[in-house]
Structure formats: structure tokens, C-alpha cells
VOGU-3710 file (C-alpha; in Angstrom, 3 decimals, decimal comma):
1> xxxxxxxxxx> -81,667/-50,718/27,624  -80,501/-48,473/30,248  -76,966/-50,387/30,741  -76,532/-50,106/27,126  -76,955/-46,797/26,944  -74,277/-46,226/29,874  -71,606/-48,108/28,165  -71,770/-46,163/25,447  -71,506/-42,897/26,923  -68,098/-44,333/28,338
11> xxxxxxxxxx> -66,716/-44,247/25,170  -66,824/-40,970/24,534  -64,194/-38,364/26,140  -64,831/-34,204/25,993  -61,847/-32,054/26,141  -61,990/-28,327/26,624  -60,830/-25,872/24,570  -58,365/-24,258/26,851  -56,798/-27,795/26,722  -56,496/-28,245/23,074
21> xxxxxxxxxx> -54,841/-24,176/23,225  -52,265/-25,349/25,714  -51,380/-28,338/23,914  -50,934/-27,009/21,037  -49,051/-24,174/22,423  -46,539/-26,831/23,991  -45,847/-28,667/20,563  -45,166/-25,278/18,695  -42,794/-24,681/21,718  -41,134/-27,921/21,231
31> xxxxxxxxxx> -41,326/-27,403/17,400  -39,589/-23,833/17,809  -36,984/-25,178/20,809  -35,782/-27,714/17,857  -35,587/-25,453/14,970  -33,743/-22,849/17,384  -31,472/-26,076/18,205  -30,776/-26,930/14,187  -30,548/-22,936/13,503  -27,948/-22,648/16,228
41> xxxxxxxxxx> -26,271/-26,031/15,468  -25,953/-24,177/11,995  -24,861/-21,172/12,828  -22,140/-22,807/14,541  -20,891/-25,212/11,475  -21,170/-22,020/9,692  -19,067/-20,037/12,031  -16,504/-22,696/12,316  -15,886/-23,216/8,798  -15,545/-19,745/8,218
51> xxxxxxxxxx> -12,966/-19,221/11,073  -11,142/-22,497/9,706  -11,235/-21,183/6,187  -9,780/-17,216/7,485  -6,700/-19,021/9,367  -6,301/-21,418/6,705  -5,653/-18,761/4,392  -3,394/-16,904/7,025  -1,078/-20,090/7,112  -0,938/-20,145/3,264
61> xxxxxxxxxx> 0,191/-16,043/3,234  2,232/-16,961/6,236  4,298/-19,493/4,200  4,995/-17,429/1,177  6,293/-15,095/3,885  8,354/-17,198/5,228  9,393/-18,559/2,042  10,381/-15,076/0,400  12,292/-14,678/3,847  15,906/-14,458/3,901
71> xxxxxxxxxx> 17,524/-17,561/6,004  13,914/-19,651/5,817  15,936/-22,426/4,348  17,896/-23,273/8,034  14,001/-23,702/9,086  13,215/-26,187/5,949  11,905/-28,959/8,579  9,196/-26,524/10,249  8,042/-25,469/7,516  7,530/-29,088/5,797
81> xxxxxxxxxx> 5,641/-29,464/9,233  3,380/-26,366/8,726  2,836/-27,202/5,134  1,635/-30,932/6,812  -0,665/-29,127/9,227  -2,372/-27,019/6,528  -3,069/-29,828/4,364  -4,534/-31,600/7,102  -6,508/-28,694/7,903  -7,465/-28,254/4,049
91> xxxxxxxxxx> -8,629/-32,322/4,390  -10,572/-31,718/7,843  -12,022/-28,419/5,789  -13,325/-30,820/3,202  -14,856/-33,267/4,931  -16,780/-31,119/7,267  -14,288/-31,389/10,320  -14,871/-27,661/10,860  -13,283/-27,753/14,079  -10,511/-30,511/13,110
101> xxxxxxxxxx> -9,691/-28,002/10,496  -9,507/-24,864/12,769  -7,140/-26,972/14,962  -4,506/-27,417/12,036  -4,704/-24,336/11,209  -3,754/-22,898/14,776  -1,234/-24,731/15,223  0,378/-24,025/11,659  -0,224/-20,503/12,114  1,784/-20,588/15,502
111> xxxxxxxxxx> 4,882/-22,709/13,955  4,907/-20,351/11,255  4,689/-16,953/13,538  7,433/-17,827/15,978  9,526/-18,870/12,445  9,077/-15,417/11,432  10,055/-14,349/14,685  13,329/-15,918/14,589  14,156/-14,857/11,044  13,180/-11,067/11,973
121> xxxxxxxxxx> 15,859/-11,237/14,615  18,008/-12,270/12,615  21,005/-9,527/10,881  19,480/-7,958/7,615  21,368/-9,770/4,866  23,005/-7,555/1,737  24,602/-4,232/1,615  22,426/-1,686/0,641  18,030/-1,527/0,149  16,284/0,607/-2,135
131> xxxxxxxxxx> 13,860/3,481/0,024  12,504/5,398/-3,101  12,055/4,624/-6,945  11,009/7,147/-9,405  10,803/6,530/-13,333  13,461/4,320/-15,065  15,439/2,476/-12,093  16,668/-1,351/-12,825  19,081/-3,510/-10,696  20,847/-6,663/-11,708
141> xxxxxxxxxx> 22,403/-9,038/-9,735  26,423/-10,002/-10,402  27,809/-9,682/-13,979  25,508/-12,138/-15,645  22,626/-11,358/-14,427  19,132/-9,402/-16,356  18,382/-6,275/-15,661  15,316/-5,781/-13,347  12,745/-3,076/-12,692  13,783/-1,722/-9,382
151> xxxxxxxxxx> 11,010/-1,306/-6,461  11,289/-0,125/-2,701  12,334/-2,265/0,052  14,459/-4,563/-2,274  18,209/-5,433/-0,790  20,960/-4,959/-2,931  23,973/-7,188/-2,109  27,451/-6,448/-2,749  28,415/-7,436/-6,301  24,777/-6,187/-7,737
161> xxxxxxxxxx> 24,842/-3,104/-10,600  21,995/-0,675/-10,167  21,238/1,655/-12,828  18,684/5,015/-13,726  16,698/5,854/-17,156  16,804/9,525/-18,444  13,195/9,874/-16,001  14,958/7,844/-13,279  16,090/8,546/-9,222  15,880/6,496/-6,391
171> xxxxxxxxxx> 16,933/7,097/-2,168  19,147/3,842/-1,578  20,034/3,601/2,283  23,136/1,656/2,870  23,969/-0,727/6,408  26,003/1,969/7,706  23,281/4,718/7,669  24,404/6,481/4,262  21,858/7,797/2,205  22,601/7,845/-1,396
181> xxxxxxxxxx> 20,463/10,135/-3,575  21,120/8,435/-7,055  20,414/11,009/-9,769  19,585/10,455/-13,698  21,655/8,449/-16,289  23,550/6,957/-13,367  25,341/3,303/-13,418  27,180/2,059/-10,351  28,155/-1,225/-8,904  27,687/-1,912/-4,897
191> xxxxxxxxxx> 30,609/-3,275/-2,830  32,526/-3,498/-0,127  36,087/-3,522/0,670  38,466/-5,912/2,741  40,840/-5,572/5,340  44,505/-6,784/5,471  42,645/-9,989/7,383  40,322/-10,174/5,119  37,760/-9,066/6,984  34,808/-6,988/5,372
201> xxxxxxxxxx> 35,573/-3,420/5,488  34,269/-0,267/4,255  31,147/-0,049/1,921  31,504/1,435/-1,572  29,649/2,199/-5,131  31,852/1,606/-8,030  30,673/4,598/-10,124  31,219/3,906/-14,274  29,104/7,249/-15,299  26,563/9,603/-13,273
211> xxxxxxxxxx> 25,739/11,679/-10,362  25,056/10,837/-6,793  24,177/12,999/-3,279  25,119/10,805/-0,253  24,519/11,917/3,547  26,680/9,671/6,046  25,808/8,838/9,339  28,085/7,650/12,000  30,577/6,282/9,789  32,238/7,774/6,168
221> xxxxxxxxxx> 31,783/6,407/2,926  33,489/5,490/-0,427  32,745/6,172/-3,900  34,663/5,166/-6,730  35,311/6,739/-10,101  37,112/5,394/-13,009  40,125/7,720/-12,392  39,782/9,179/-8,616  38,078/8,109/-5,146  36,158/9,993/-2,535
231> xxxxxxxxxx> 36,236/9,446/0,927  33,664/11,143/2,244  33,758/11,882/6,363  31,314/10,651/8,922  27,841/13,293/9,277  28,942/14,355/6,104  26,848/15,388/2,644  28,497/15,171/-0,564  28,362/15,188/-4,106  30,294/12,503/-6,796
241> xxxxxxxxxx> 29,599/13,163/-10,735  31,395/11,356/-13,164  31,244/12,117/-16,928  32,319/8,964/-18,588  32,278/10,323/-22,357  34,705/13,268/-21,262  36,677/11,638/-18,752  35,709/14,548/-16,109  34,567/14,105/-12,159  33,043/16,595/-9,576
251> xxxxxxxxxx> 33,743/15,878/-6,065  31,920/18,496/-3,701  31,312/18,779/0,110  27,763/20,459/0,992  28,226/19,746/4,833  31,702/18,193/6,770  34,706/16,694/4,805  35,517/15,040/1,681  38,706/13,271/0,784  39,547/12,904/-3,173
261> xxxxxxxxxx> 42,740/11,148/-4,636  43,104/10,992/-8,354  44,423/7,813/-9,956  47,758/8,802/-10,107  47,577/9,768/-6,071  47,210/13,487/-6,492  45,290/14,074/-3,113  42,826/16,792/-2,081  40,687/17,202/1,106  37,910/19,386/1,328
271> xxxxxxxxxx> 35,924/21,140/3,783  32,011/22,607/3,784  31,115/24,232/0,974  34,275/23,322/-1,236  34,703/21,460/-4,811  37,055/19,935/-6,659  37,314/18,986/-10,556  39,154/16,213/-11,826  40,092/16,349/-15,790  42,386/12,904/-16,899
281> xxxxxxxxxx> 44,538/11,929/-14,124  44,131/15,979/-12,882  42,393/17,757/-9,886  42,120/21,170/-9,511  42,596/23,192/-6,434  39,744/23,546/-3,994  37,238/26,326/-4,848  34,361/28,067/-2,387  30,669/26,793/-3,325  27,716/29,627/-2,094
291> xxxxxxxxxx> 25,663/28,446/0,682  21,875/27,033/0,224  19,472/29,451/-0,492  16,574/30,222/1,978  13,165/30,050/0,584  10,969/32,469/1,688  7,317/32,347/-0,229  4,558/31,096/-0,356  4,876/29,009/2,604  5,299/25,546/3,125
301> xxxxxxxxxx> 1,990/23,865/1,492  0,321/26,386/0,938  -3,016/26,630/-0,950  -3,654/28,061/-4,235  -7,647/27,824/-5,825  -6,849/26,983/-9,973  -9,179/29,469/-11,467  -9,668/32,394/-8,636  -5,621/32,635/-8,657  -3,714/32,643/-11,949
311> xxxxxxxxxx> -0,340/32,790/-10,833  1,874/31,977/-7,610  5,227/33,860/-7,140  8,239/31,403/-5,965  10,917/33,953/-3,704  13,928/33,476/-1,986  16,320/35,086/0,026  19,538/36,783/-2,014  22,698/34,622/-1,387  25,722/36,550/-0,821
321> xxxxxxxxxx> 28,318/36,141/-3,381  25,695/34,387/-6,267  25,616/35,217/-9,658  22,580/33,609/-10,541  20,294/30,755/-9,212  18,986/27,225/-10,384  14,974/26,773/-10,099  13,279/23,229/-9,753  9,941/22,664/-9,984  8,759/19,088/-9,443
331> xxxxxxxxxx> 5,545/16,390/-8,676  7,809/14,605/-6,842  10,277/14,921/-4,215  12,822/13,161/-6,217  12,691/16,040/-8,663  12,458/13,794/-12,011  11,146/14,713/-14,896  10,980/18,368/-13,667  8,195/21,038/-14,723  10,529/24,237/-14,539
341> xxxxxxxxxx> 14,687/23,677/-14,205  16,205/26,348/-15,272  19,596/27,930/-14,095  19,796/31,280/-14,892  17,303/33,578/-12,731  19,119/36,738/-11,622  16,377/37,755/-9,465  15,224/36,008/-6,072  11,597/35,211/-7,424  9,946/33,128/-10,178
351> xxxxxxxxxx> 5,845/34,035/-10,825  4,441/30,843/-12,308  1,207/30,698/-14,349  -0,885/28,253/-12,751  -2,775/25,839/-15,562  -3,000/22,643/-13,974  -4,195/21,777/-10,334  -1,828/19,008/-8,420  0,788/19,032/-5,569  4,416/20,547/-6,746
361> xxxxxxxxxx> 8,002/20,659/-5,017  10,144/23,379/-5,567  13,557/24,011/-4,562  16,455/26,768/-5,295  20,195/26,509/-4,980  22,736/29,261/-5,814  25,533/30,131/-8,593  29,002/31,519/-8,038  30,041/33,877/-10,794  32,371/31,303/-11,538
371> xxxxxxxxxx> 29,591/28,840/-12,409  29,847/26,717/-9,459  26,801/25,132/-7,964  25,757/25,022/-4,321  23,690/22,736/-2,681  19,896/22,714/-3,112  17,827/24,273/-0,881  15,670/22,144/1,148  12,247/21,896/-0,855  8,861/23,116/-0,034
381> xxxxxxxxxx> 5,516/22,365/-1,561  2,557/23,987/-2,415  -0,679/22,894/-3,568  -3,354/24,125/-6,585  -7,108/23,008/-6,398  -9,272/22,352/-9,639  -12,493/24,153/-9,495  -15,409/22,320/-8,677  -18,839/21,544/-10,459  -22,284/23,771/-10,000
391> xxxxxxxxxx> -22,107/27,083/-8,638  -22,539/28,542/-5,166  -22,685/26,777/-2,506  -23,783/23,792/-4,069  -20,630/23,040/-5,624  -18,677/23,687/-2,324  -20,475/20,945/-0,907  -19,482/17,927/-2,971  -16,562/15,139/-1,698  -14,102/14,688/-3,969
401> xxxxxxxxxx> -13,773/11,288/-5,677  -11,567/9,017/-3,865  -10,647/5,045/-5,225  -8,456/2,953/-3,818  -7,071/0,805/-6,660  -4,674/-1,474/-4,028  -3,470/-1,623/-0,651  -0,220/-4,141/0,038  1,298/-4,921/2,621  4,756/-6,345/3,363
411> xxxxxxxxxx> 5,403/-6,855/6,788  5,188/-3,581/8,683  5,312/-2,128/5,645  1,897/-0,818/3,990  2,175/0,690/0,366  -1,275/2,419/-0,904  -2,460/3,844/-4,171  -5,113/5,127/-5,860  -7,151/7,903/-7,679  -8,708/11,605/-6,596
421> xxxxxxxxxx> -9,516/14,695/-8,329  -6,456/16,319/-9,657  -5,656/19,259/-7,164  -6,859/17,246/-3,740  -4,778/17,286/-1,087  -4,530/13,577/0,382  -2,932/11,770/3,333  -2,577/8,291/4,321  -2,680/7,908/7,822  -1,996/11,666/8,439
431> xxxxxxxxxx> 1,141/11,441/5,881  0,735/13,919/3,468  0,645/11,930/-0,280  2,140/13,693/-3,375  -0,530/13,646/-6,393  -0,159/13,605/-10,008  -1,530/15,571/-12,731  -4,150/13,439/-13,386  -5,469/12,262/-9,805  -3,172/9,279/-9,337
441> xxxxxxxxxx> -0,807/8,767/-6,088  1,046/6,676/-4,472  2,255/6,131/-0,954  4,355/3,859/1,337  3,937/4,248/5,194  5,633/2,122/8,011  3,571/0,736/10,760  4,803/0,001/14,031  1,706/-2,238/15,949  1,222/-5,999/14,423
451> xxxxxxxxxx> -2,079/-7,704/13,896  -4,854/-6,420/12,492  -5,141/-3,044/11,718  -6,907/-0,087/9,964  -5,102/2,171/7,246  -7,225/5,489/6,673  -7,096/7,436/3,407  -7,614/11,110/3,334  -8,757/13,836/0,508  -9,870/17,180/0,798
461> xxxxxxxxxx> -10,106/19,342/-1,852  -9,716/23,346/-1,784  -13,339/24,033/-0,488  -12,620/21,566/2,403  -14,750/18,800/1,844  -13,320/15,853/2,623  -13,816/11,702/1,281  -12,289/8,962/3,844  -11,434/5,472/3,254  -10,197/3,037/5,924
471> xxxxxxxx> -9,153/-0,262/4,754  -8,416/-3,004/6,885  -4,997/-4,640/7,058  -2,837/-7,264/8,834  0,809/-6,384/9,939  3,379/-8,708/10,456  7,070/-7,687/11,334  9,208/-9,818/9,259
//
């Protein structure tokens, strides 16, 4: 009885509680080391297919680049071999090779960077490249080609027509460093002469009808007219109009020397401050322009509060000599589609009634009593504020509205626009941005770093509060 009993107390075990506790603290451990394991081998998957994705994506922009790229078509093998890599990489992406897929995509993106490279350092191709387009401005390329809305950056190669609206002006820098200011109902063809070797020699505009300002650089240039030609000295600043209809040309030097010979070699060189008329095959003797006028008030970007102030009074300094004086008043430094041009103020102010709030230009230039214009004066800008909401203090305290509609970017190139409260005053990484009657601006800044980048936006209307933006970009120097 008594062994019986013993045996079966052997067959039962007692474990403590501290035991069971420790136990079944070691499995949760074990339990949380492998979820921590699968979370992290997650995480990772995760990270690596959105890093593969990103530079995939980089290597597709990165070949439109290169394709819109003058010269990519000596490079056609590399870039067959980056678009292999990047479908690879797109293959690897959709099987789940995350870091397959990252690998392609590296190396792609490196093929396709030192591509770029090579084509940057490269000479630009064309004659001439659009800085500036306001209203109605179309190019077209050759004789047979359609007529295309113009936009900033684009090259314009000898042979192409370029042409401006009613509304239209555009800043077109040439190879050689001259700026041409192309005015209203203007039509001109680019080109470029040859030497007796046939070499390329000295870049032109064909002019059929219109206006334009150039400022040369280190070397002249050369403007055509139906029946006379300007040659038009190095550091020089000139004026060319041609009235098609009436068969009548102004030629006009603002700053060094211009050379004009009519079509039937009547020749005529002028100095600062001189023009000539041309009527048929005819030019006149050189006559005395007045100088630029000097603006005195209000000062450059100034302030005005729409509501508080009613009017701001536009003065200048009296030019000796001038009979009169021309007034501009403008949204945009191009001076299109004017608010005030008028050319016959006697006195050396203008008071404006101030109805709407935005940024304005203004600029003055002086009349000889013989009706001869001058140059402009170099333009200032002044600013009016809308009111804001509420009352008191409250209303001084609100942001104005600030929306960023797009940011592109093309190469080093970053072009920005958006929407504020008419009246703000904004800037675009510290450039100061002209706005329009109704909020909306527009602004093109050049960015010297590469890679990734921030562009900030800036308003601040008249009570000082201010709205920022920053949105992130990537710069590449093509």
C-alpha cells in the first residue's frame, strides 16, 4: 500500500510561480525579438522600394533632359544603355528586387549625369535666346515653318522670324552679348552674315516693320531695314524703327556710336544723343536728342496704403532744352499694355489717383521742341497695399494669402508662379516679384548650386505681416 502510494506521488511535478512568470516573460521576449525582426525586415523592403522608385523616376526626368538636349543624338548609344538599365530596374521594381532595382537605377542615373555633363560643356547652339516675354510674342522657325507662342529660355537660330502682338515685348540676348529690347507690332528675321571665306560673321535682325532698343557689349551689331542699315558700335545703346506702311526709319544713338547707310549708300554716323530719319532712299542730317530725365519722387519702391493715401505724385528733374516729357506707367518692366503713356506733360510731376492696389513701373524721357525723343529714363517702382479685413489691430494681424499654383524647373533655371492679395509685395528667393492687378505673378530666378534645393516664396502686405512658402526643388545644370 505504502509503495503504491510513493509511485504515485512521482508522477506529479510542482512548479512555482516565479517560474511560470519568467517563462512566460522569455517567450513574450522571443515573441517581441521576432516581430521587431519582421517590423524591421519591413521597414527595410519598404525603404528600399521607395528609394528604388525616387531614382527610378530621376532616370526617367533625366532622359527627357537629355533628350530635349541639344547634341544628345552623338550620345544615342548611352542613352539606349540607360533606357536598358531603367527597364531593368522597372522589372527588378516589379518583382520585389527592391535592391536589384535601386542598383539599375544608380547606375542609369550616373550614365545619364555625366551625359549631361558633356552636353553642358558643350558651345550653346543658335544665335540668339529669348530672356523675357510679355503678351503677344510668337517665333517660327525658317520660311515654312508655324508660328509659335514664344517663352523664355528658347534659342532662336539664324534663319528663324520672331514676331510681337499689339500687347507684345520681349528682352532677346544675342551670342555676342547684345541685348535687344523688341518693342510692339515688331517683325524681324535673325541672321548672320559671312565673310569673304565664308566664314560666319557678324550677327544681324532683318527688320520688315517695328521698333527695337539694343545695348551691345564687347562687340557692335547690325540691324537691317528694308531701305538702310545700322551699324551700331561696341558698348553702345541704340534705337532702329521702321515704318513699313510709310516707308520711314529712325536710327538713334542713346549711348556711343551708330553707323546708318541708306540703300542708295547715303552714309551717316552718329554720336550720343544724336538721330537720324530716313524718308525713301533719304536721310536727314544728324539732330541733338535731350538727355534722360532724372527721377526724383517717391523713391524707389516705395510704399503707398490704398485707402489712407488717395494719390501719389510722380516728379522729375527739368531737362535742359525739353519741351515737354513722355510718362509711362506700367505692371511690368517691359512697359506693355501701359496704365498712363502720355507725351505731353509740360511740368516735371504727374499726381496719380490711386484706385487699385498692385506693384507699378514708371519711367520719364524728355522732348525737344522739335519733337524729338530721348531715351527713357531708367524706371522705378512703387508699390500700393489693399486695405485689410476687421478693424484695429485685429486686421493688422492677418497673413496675406499666398498659393503657389507651379514651380518648374529647367536646369538651373527655376520659374515660379502663383496668387496673393492684390497690393502684396512678394519675393522669390529675396528677388523682388512684380504683381498683377488681381494677385497673380510670375517669376524666373537662376540658381547657381545643383542637387536638391529649397526655393522660398515671400509676401508681405502693407501692415507687414508676412506668408512664406519654401518648396523643394532639384537643380541640374544642363
Amino acid at each position: 500500500m505504502t509503495s503504491r502510494r510513493r509511485r504515485r506521488t512521482k508522477d506529479w511535478y510542482t512548479v512555482s510561480v516565479d517560474t511560470l512568470r519568467a517563462v512566460g516573460v522569455f517567450v513574450l521576449l522571443l515573441v517581441l525579438a521576432g516581430g521587431g525582426f519582421l517590423g524591421y525586415r519591413y521597414w527595410q523592403q519598404r525603404t528600399l522600394e521607395g528609394e528604388a522608385r525616387a531614382v527610378l523616376a530621376e532616370v526617367a526626368a533625366l532622359l527627357q533632359r537629355v533628350a530635349n538636349t541639344r547634341g544628345a543624338t552623338d550620345l544615342a548609344g548611352d542613352t539606349q544603355d540607360a533606357w536598358t538599365s531603367l527597364e531593368r530596374g522597372r522589372l527588378a521594381l516589379e518583382s520585389g528586387e527592391y535592391a536589384e532595382a535601386l542598383d539599375h537605377g544608380r547606375r542609369a542615373r550616373a550614365l545619364l549625369q555625366s551625359m549631361l555633363d558633356a552636353l553642358r560643356d558643350r558651345p550653346l547652339a543658335g544665335e540668339a535666346q529669348f530672356i523675357a516675354v510679355q503678351g503677344g510674342v510668337e517665333y517660327r522657325r525658317g520660311e515654312r515653318g508655324e508660328w509659335e507662342e514664344a517663352r523664355a529660355r528658347l534659342v532662336l537660330e539664324s534663319g528663324d522670324y520672331v514676331k510681337t502682338a499689339g500687347n507684345g515685348s520681349a528682352e532677346i540676348v544675342f551670342l555676342d552679348g547684345t541685348l535687344y529690347t523688341v518693342r510692339p507690332n515688331t517683325l524681324f528675321l535673325v541672321t548672320r552674315t559671312r565673310t569673304s571665306g565664308g566664314q560666319p560673321g557678324d550677327q544681324t535682325i532683318a527688320m520688315q516693320y517695328g521698333w527695337v532698343n539694343l545695348n551691345t557689349a564687347q562687340r557692335g551689331g547690325r540691324v537691317t531695314t528694308p531701305r538702310a542699315e545700322a551699324r551700331v558700335g561696341e558698348q553702345s545703346e541704340a534705337v532702329v524703327a521702321y515704318d513699313e506702311q510709310a516707308g520711314e526709319g529712325r536710327f538713334a544713338a542713346y549711348r556711343g556710336n551708330v553707323e546708318v547707310t541708306s540703300s542708295t549708300g547715303i552714309a551717316r554716323r552718329l554720336g550720343a544723343l544724336q538721330q537720324v530719319t530716313q524718308t525713301g532712299d533719304l536721310l536727314s542730317e544728324a539732330r541733338p536728342l535731350p538727355p534722360a530725365p532724372s527721377l526724383s519722387a517717391p523713391a524707389d519702391q516705395a510704399e503707398f496704403a490704398l485707402g489712407s493715401e488717395r494719390t501719389v505724385t510722380l516728379a522729375w528733374q527739368e531737362v535742359a532744352g525739353a519741351s515737354r516729357y513722355a510718362l509711362q506707367v506700367a505692371r511690368n518692366r517691359l512697359f506693355v499694355d501701359n496704365l498712363i503713356d502720355v507725351e505731353g506733360r509740360t511740368k516735371r510731376s504727374a499726381t496719380l489717383g490711386l484706385r487699385g492696389a498692385g506693384s507699378f513701373v514708371w519711367r520719364v524721357a524728355a522732348i525737344s521742341p522739335h519733337g524729338l525723343q530721348g531715351p527713357w529714363s531708367p524706371p522705378l517702382s512703387f508699390r500700393v497695399a489693399a486695405p485689410r479685413e476687421g478693424t484695429g489691430s485685429e486686421a493688422d494681424r492677418i497673413p496675406p494669402p499666398l498659393d503657389i499654383d507651379e514651380v518648374q524647373v529647367y536646369g538651373s533655371i527655376v520659374m515660379v508662379g502663383g496668387r496673393t492679395e492684390p497690393g502684396a509685395l512678394v519675393a522669390v528667393n529675396g528677388e523682388q516679384v512684380a504683381v498683377a492687378a488681381d494677385g497673380a505673378f510670375t517669376k524666373t530666378i537662376q540658381l547657381a548650386n545643383e542637387g536638391w534645393t529649397f526655393v522660398e516664396i515671400k509676401a508681405r502686405d502693407g501692415a507687414g505681416n508676412e506668408t512664406v512658402r519654401r518648396r523643394r526643388v532639384f537643380l541640374e545644370t544642363l
